[in-house]
gemmi code that builds the backbone of each chain (N, CA, C; Angstrom):
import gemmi

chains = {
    "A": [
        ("UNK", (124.756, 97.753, 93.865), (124.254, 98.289, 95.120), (125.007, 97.656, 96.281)),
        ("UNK", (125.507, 98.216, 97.326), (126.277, 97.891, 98.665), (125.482, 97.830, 99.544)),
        ("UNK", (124.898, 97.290, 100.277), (124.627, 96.896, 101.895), (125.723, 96.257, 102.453)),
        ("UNK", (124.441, 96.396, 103.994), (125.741, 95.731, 104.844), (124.807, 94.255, 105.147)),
        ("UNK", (125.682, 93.324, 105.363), (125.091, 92.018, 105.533), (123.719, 91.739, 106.422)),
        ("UNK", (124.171, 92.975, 107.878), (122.887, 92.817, 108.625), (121.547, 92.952, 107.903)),
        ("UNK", (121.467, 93.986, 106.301), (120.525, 94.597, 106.169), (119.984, 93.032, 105.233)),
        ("UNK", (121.151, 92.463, 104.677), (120.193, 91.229, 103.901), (119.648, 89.812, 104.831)),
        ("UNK", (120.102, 89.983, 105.971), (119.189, 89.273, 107.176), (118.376, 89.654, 107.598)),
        ("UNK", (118.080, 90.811, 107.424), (117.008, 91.140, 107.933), (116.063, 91.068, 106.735)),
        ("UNK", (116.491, 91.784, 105.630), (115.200, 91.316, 104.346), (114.954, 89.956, 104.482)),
        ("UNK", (116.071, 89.160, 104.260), (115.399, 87.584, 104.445), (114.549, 87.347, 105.483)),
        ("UNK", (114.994, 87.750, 107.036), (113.680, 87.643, 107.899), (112.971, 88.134, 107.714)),
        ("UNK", (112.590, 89.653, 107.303), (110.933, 89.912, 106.711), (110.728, 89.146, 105.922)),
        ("UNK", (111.083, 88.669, 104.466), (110.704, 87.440, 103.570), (109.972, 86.511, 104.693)),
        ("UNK", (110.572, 85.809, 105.357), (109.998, 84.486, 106.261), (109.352, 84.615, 107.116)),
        ("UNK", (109.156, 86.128, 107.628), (107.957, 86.294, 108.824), (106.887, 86.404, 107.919)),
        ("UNK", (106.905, 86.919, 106.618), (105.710, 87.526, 106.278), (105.309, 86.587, 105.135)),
        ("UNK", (106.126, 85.144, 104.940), (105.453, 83.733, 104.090), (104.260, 83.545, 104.737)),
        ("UNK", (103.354, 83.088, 103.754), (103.626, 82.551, 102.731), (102.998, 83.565, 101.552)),
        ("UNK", (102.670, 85.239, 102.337), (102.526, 86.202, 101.585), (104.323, 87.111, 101.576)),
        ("UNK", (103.914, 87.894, 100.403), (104.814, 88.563, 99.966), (104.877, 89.812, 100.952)),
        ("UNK", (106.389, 90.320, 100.715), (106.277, 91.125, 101.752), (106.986, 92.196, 100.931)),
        ("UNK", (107.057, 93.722, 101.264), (107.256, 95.187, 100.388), (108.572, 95.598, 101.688)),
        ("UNK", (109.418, 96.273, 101.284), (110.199, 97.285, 101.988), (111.424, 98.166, 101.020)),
        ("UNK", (111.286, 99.445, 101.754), (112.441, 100.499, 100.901), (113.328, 100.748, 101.655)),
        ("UNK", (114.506, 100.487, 100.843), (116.594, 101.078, 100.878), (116.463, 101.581, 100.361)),
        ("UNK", (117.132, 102.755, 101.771), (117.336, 103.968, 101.315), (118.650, 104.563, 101.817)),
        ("UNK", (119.103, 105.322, 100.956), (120.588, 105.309, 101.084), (121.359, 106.525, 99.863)),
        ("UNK", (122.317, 106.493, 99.537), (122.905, 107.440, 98.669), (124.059, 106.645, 97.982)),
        ("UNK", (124.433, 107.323, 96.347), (125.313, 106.660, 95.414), (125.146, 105.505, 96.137)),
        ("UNK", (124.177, 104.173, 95.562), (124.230, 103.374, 95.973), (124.168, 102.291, 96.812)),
        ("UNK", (124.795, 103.222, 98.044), (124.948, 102.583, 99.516), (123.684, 102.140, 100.278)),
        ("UNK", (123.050, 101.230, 100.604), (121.981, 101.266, 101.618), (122.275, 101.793, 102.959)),
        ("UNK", (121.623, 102.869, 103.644), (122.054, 103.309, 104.690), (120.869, 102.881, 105.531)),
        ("UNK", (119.545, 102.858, 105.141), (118.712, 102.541, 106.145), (117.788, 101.262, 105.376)),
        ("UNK", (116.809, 100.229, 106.181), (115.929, 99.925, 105.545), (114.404, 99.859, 106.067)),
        ("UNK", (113.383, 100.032, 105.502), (112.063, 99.983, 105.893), (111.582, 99.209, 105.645)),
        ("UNK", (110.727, 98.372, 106.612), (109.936, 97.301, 106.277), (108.692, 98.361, 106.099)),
        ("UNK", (107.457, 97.673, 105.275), (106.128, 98.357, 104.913), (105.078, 97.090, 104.666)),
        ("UNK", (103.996, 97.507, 104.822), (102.550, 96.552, 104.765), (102.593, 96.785, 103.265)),
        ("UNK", (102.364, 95.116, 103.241), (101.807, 94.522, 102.125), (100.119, 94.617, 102.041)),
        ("UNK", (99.675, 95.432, 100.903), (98.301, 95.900, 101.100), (97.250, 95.502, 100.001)),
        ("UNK", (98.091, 94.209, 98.942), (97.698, 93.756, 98.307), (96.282, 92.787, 98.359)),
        ("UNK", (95.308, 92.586, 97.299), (94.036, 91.717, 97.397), (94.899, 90.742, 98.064)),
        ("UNK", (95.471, 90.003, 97.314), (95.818, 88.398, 97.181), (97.401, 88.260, 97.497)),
        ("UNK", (97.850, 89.061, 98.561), (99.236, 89.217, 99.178), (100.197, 87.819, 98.849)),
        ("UNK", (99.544, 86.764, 98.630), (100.159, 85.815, 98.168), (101.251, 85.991, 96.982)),
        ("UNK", (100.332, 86.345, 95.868), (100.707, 86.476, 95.196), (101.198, 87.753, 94.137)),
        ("UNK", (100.893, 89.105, 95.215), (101.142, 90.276, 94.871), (101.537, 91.002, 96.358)),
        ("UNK", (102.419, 92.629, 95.568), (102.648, 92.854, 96.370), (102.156, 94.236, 96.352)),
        ("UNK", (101.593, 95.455, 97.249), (101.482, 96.763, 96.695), (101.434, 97.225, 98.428)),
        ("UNK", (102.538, 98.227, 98.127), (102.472, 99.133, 99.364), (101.571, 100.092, 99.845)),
        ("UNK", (101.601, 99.808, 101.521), (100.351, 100.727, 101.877), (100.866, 101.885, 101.073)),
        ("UNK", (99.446, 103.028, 100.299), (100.769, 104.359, 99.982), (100.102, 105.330, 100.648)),
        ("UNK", (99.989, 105.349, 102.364), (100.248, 106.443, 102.950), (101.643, 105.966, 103.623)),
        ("UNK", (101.922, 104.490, 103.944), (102.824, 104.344, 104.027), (104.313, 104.782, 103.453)),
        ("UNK", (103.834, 104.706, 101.937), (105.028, 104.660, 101.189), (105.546, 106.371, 100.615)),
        ("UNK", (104.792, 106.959, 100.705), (104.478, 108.327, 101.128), (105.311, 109.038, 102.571)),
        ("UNK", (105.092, 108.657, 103.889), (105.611, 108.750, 104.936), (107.425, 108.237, 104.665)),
        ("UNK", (107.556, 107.169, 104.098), (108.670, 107.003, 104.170), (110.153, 107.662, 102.894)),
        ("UNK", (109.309, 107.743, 101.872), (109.526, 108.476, 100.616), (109.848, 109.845, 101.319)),
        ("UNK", (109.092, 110.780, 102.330), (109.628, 112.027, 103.087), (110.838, 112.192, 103.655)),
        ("UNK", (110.538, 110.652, 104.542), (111.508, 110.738, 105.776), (113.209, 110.569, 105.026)),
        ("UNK", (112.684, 109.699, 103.684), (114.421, 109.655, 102.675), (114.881, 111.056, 102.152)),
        ("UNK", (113.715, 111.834, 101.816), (114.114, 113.140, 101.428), (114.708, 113.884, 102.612)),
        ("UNK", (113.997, 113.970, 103.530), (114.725, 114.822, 105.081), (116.152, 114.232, 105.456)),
        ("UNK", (116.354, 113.342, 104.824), (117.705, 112.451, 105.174), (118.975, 113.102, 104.151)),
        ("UNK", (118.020, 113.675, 102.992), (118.837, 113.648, 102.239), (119.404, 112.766, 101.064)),
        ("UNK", (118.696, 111.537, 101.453), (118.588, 109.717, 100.656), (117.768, 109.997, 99.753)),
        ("UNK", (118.267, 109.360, 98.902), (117.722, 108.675, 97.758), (116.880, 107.263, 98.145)),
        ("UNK", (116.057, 106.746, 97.467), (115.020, 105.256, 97.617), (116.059, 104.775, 96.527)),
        ("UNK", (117.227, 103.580, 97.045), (117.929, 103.346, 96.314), (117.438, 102.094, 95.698)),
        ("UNK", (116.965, 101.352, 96.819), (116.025, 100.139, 96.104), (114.538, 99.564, 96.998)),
        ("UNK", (113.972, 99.045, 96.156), (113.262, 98.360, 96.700), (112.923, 96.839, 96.822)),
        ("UNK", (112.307, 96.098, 97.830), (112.739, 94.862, 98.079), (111.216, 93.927, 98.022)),
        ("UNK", (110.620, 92.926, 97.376), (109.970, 92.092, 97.515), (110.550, 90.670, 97.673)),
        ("UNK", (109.327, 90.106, 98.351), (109.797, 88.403, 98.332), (108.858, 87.689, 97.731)),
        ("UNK", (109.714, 86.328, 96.657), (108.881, 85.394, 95.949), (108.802, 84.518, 96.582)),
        ("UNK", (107.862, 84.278, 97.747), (107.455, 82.922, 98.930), (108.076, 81.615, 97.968)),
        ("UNK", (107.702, 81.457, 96.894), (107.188, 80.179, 96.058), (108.021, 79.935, 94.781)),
        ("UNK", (108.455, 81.484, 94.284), (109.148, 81.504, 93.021), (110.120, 82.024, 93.022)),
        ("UNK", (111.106, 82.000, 91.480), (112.676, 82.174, 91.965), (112.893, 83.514, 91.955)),
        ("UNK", (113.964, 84.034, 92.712), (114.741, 85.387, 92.650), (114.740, 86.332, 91.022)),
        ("UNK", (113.633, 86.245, 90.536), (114.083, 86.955, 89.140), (112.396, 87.704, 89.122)),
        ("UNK", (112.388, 88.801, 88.220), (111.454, 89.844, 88.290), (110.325, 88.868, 87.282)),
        ("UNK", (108.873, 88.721, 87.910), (108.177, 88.311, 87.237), (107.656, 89.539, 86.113)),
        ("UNK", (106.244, 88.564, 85.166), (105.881, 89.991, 83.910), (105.215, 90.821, 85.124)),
        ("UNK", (104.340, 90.837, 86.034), (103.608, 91.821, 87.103), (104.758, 92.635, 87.052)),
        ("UNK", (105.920, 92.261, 87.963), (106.933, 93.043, 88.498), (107.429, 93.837, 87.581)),
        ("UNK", (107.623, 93.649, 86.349), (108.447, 94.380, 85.161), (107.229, 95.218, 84.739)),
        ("UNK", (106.078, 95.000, 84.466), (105.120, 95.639, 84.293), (104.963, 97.322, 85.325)),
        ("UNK", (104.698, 96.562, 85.873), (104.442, 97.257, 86.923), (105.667, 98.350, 87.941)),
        ("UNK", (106.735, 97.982, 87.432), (107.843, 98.615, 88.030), (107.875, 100.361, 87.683)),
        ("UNK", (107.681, 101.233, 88.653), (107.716, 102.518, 88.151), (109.106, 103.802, 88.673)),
        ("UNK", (109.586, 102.951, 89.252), (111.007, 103.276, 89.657), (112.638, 103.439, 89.046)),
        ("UNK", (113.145, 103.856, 87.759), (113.822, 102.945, 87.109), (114.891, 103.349, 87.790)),
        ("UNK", (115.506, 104.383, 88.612), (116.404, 104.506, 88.932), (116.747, 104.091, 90.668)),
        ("UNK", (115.815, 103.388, 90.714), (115.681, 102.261, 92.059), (115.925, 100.765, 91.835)),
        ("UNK", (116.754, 100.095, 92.734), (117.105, 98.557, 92.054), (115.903, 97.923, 92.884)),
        ("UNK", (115.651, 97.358, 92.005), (114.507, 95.665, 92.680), (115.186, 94.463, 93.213)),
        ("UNK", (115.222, 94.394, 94.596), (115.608, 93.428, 95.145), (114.481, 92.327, 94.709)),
        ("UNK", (114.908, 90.624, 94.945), (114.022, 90.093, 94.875), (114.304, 88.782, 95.970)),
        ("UNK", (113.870, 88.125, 96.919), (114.262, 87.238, 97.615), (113.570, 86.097, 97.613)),
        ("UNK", (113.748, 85.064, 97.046), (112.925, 84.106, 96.836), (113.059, 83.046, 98.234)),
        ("UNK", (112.477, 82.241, 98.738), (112.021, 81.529, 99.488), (112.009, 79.862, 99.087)),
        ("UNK", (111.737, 80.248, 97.716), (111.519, 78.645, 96.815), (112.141, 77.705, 97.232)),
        ("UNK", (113.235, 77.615, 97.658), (114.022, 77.020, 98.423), (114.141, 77.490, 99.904)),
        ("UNK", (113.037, 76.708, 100.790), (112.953, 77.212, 102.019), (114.883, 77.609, 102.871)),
        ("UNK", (115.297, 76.197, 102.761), (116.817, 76.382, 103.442), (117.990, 77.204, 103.014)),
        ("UNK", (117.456, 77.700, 101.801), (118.159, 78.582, 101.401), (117.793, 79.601, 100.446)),
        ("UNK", (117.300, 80.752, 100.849), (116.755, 81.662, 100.478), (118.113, 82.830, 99.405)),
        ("UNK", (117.089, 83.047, 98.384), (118.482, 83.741, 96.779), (117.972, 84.613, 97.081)),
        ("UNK", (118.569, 85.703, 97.283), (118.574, 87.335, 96.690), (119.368, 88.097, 95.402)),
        ("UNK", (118.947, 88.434, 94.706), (119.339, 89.001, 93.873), (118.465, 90.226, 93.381)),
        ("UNK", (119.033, 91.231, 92.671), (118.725, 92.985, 92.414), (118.734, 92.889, 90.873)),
        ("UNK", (117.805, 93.795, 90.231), (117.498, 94.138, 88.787), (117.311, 95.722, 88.492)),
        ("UNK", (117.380, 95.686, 87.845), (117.540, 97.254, 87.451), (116.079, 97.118, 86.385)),
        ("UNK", (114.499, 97.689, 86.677), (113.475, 97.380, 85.403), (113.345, 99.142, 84.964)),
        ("UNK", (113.264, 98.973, 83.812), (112.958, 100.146, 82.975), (112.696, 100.019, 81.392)),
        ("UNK", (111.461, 100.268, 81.054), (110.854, 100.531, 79.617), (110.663, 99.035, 79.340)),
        ("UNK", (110.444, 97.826, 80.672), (110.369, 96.299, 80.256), (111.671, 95.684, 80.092)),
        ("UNK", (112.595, 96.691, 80.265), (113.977, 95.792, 79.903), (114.296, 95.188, 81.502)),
        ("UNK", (114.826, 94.218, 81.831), (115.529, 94.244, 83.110), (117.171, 93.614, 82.793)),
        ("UNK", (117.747, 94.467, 83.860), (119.025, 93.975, 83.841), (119.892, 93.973, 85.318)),
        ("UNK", (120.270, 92.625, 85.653), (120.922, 92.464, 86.674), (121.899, 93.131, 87.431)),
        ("UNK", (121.936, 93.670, 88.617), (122.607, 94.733, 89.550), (123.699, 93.482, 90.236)),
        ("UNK", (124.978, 94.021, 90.600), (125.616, 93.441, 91.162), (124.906, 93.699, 92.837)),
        ("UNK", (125.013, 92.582, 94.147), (124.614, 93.258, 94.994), (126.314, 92.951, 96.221)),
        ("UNK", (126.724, 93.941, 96.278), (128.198, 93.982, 96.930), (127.254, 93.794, 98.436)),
        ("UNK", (127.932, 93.090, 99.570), (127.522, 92.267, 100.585), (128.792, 92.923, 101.611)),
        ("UNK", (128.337, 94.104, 102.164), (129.570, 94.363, 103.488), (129.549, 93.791, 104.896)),
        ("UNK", (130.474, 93.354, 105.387), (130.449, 93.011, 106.690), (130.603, 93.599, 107.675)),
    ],
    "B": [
        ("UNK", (97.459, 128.930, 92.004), (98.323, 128.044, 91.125), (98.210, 127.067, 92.350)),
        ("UNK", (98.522, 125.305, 91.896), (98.613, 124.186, 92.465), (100.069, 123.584, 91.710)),
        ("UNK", (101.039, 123.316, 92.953), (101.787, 123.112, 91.944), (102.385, 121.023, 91.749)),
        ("UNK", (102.501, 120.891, 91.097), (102.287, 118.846, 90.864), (103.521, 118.413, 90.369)),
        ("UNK", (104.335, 117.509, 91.147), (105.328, 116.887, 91.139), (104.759, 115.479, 90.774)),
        ("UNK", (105.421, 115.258, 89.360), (105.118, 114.234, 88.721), (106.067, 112.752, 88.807)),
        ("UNK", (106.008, 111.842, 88.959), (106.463, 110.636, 88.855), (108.186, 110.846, 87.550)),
        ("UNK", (108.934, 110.313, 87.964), (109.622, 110.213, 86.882), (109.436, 109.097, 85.628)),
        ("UNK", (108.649, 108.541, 85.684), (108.393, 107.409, 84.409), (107.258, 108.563, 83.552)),
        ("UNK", (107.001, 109.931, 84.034), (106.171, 110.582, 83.338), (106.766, 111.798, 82.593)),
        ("UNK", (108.317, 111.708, 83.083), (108.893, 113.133, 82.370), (108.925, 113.149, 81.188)),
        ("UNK", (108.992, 112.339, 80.642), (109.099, 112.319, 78.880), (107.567, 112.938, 78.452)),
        ("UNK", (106.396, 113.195, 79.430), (105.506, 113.752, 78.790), (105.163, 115.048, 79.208)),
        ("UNK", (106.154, 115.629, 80.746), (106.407, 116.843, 80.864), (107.289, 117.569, 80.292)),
        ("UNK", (108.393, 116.418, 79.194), (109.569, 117.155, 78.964), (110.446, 117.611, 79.530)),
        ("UNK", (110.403, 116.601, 80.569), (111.725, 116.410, 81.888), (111.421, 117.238, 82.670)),
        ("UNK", (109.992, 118.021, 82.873), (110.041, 118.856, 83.955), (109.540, 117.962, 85.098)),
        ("UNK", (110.299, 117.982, 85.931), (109.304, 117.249, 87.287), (108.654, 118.083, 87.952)),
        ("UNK", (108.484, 119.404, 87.989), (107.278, 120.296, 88.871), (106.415, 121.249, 87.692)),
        ("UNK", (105.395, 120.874, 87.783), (104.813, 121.679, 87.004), (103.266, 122.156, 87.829)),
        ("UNK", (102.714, 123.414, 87.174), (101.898, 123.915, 87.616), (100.202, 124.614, 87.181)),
        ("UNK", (99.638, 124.264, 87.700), (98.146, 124.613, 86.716), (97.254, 125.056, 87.872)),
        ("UNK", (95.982, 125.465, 87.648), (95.083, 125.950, 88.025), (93.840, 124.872, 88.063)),
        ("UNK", (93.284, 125.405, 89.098), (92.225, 124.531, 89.320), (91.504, 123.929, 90.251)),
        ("UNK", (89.692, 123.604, 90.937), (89.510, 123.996, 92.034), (89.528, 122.483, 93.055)),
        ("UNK", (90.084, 121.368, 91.819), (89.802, 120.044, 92.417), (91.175, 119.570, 91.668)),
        ("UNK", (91.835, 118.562, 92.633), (92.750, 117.570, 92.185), (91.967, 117.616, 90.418)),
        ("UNK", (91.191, 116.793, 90.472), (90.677, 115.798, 88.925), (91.088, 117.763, 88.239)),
        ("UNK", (90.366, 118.684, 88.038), (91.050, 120.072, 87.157), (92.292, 120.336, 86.738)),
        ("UNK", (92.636, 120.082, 87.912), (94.405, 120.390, 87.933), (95.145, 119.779, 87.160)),
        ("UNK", (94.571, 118.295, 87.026), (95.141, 116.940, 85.991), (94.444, 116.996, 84.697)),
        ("UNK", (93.346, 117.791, 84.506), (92.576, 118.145, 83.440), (93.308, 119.306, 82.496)),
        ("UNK", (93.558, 120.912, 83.715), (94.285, 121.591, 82.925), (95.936, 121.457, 82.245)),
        ("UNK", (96.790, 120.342, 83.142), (97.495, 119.780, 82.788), (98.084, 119.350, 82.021)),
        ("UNK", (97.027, 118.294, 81.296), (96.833, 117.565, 80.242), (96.690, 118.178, 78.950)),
        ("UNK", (96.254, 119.743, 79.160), (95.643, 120.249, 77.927), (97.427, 121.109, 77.371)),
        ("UNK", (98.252, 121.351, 78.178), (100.055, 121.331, 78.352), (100.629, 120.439, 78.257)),
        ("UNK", (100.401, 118.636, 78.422), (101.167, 117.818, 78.495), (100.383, 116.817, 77.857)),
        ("UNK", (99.569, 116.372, 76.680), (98.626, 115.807, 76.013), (98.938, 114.458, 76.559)),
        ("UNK", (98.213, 113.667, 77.665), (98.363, 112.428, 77.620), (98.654, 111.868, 79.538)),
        ("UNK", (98.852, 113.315, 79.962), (99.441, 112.834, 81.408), (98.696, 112.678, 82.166)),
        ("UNK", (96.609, 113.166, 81.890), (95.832, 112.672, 83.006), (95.618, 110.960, 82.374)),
        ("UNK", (95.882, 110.422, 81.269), (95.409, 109.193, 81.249), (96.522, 108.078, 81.567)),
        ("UNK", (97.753, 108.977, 82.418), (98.474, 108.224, 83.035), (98.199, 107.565, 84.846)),
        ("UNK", (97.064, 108.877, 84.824), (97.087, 108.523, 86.747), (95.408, 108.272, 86.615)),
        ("UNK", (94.539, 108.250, 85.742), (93.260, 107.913, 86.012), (92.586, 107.430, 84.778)),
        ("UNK", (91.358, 106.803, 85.068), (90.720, 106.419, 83.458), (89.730, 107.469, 83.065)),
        ("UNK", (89.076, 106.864, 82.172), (88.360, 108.245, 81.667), (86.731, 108.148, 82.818)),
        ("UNK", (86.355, 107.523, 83.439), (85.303, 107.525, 84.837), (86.194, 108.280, 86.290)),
        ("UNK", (87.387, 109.052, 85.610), (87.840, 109.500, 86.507), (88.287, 108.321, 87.783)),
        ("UNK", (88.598, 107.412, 87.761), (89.077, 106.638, 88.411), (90.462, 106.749, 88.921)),
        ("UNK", (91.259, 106.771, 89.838), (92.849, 106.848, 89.558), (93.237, 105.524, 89.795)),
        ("UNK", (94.391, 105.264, 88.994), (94.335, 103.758, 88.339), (94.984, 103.370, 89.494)),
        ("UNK", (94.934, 102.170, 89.695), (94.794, 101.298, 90.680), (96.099, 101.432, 91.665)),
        ("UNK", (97.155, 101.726, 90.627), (98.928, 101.293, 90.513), (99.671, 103.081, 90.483)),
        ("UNK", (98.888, 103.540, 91.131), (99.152, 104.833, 90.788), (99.041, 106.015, 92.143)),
        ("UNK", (99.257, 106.538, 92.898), (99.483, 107.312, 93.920), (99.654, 108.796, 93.448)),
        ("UNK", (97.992, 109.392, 94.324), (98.277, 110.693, 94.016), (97.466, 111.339, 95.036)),
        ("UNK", (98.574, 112.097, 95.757), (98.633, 112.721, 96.823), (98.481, 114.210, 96.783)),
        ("UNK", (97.582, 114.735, 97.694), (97.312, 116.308, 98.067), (98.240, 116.572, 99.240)),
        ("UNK", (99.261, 116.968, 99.178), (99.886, 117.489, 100.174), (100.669, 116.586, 101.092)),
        ("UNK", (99.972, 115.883, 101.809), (100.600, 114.605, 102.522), (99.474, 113.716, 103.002)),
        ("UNK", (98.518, 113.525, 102.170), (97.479, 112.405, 102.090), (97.230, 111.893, 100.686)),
        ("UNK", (97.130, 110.454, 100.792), (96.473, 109.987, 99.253), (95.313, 110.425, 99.043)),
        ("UNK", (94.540, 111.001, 97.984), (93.280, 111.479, 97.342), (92.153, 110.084, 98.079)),
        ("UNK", (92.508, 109.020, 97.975), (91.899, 107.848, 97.713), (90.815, 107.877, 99.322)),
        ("UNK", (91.702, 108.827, 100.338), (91.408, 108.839, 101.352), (90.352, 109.880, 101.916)),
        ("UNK", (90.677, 111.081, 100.449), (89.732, 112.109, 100.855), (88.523, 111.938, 99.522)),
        ("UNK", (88.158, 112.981, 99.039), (87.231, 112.633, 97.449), (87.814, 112.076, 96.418)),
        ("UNK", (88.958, 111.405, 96.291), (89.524, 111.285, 95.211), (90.231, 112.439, 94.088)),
        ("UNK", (89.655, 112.490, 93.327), (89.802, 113.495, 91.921), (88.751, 114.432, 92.225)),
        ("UNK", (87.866, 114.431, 92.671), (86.849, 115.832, 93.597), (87.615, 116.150, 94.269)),
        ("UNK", (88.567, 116.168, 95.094), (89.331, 116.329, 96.429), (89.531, 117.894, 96.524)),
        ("UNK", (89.165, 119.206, 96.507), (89.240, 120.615, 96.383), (90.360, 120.882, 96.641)),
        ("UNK", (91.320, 122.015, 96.215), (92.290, 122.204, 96.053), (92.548, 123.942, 96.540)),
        ("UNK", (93.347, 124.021, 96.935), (93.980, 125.864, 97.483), (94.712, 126.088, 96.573)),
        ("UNK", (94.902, 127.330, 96.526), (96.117, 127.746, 95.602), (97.691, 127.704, 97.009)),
        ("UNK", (98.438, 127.391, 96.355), (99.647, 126.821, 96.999), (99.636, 125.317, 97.185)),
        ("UNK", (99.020, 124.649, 97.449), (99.100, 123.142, 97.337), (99.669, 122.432, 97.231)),
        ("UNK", (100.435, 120.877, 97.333), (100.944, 120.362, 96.228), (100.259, 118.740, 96.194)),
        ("UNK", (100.167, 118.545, 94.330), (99.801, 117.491, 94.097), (101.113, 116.463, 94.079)),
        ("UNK", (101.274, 115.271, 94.166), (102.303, 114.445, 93.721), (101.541, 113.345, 93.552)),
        ("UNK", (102.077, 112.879, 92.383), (101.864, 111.806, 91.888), (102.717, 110.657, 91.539)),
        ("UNK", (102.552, 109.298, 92.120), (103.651, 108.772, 92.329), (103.312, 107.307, 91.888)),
        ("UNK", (104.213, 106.496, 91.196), (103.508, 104.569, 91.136), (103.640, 104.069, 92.212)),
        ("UNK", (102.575, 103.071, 92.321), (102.698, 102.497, 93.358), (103.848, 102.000, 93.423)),
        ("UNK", (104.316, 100.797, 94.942), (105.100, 99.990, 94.463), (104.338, 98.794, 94.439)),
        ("UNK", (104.470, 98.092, 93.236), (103.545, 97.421, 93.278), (104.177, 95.631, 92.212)),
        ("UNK", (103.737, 94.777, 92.438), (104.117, 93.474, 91.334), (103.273, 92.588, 92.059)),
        ("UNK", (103.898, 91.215, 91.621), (103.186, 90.622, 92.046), (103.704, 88.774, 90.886)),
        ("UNK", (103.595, 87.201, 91.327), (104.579, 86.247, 90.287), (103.712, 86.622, 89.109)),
    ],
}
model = gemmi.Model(1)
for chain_id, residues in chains.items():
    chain = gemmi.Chain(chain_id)
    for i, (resn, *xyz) in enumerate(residues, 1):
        res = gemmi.Residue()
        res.name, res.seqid = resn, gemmi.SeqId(i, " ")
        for name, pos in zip(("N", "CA", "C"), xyz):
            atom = gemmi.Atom()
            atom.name, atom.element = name, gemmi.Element(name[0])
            atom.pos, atom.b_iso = gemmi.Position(*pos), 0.0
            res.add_atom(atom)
        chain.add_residue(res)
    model.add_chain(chain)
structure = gemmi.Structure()
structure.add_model(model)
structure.setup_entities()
């Protein structure tokens, strides 16, 4: 998956505005490319430790990618506490397979990891994430 | 006719169709007559108390059910249902 650098500063700043709960947003974009990104409410019980999008939210924005013409190329959570890799919830729960899972961990306040997975049928497998300037 | 755009983690039980179409005077029918064509696809979006599962998004048109009756939610002919996963995880 390709973004452009602004777009992974800005996921990291939603990550850190929205510690020490988790925070939800969709890239959206085509073959790949992130062209736009959405931040979205985290609408989870225990936001700490889960994440689930408002879904009139996620609904509204799921349109606005179709009117674009975009694809929901990925989607992005943050692990406040734990590392950059898809927990069992996340793999469980993943219903997207042809959407990459960003994941941005925090665990390391000064330096926050991002890394992308590809989940489908429980398997996950690591996405390169190309970084444009 | 109501016609229901299904999730893609569900095509393998439409048989890769992603729009399909049934009759019926409530969301919960529509996923009832459905099911009786696709053996298995209402116990993908609800339990058997008619519940729609927690992790699961299913929309009349351009509102979640959750907002109006749920699976009572009455239905027109022309319509559309979509049904969608949440996004959802959690460590």
């Amino acid at each position: 998956m390709r973004l452009r650098e602004t777009m992974v500063n800005e996921i990291i700043a939603h990550a850190q505005q929205g510690a020490p709960e988790e925070v939800v947003g969709i890239l959206a974009g085509s073959n790949g490319r992130v062209e736009k990104l959405y931040r979205a409410t985290n609408v989870a019980k225990n936001p700490r430790q889960q994440y689930l999008m408002d879904s009139r939210e996620q609904l509204r924005i799921m349109r606005e990618i179709e009117s674009h013409g975009w694809d929901m190329v990925g989607i992005y959570h943050s692990h406040p506490e734990s590392p950059a890799r898809p927990s069992q919830t996340d793999i469980k729960l993943a219903g997207y397979p042809d959407a990459v899972y960003v994941i941005v961990s925090l665990k390391d306040r000064q330096k926050p990891v991002m890394r992308a997975f590809h989940i489908e049928d429980n398997n996950i497998r690591e996405e390169e994430l190309a970084v444009e300037k | 006719m109501v016609e229901v755009r299904v999730a893609s983690t569900m095509l393998k039980l439409t048989r890769g169709a992603k729009v399909v179409h049934a009759e019926g005077g409530t969301v919960g029918e529509v996923l009832g007559a459905l099911d009786q064509q696709y053996p298995g696809l209402q116990a993908q979006v609800a339990d058997r108390d008619g519940q729609v599962h927690r992790f699961v998004n299913v929309y009349l048109n351009d509102e979640d059910v959750r907002y109006m009756q749920a699976l009572s939610t009455p239905v027109q002919p022309g319509d559309v249902v979509s049904i969608l996963p949440a996004l959802a995880g959690g460590r």
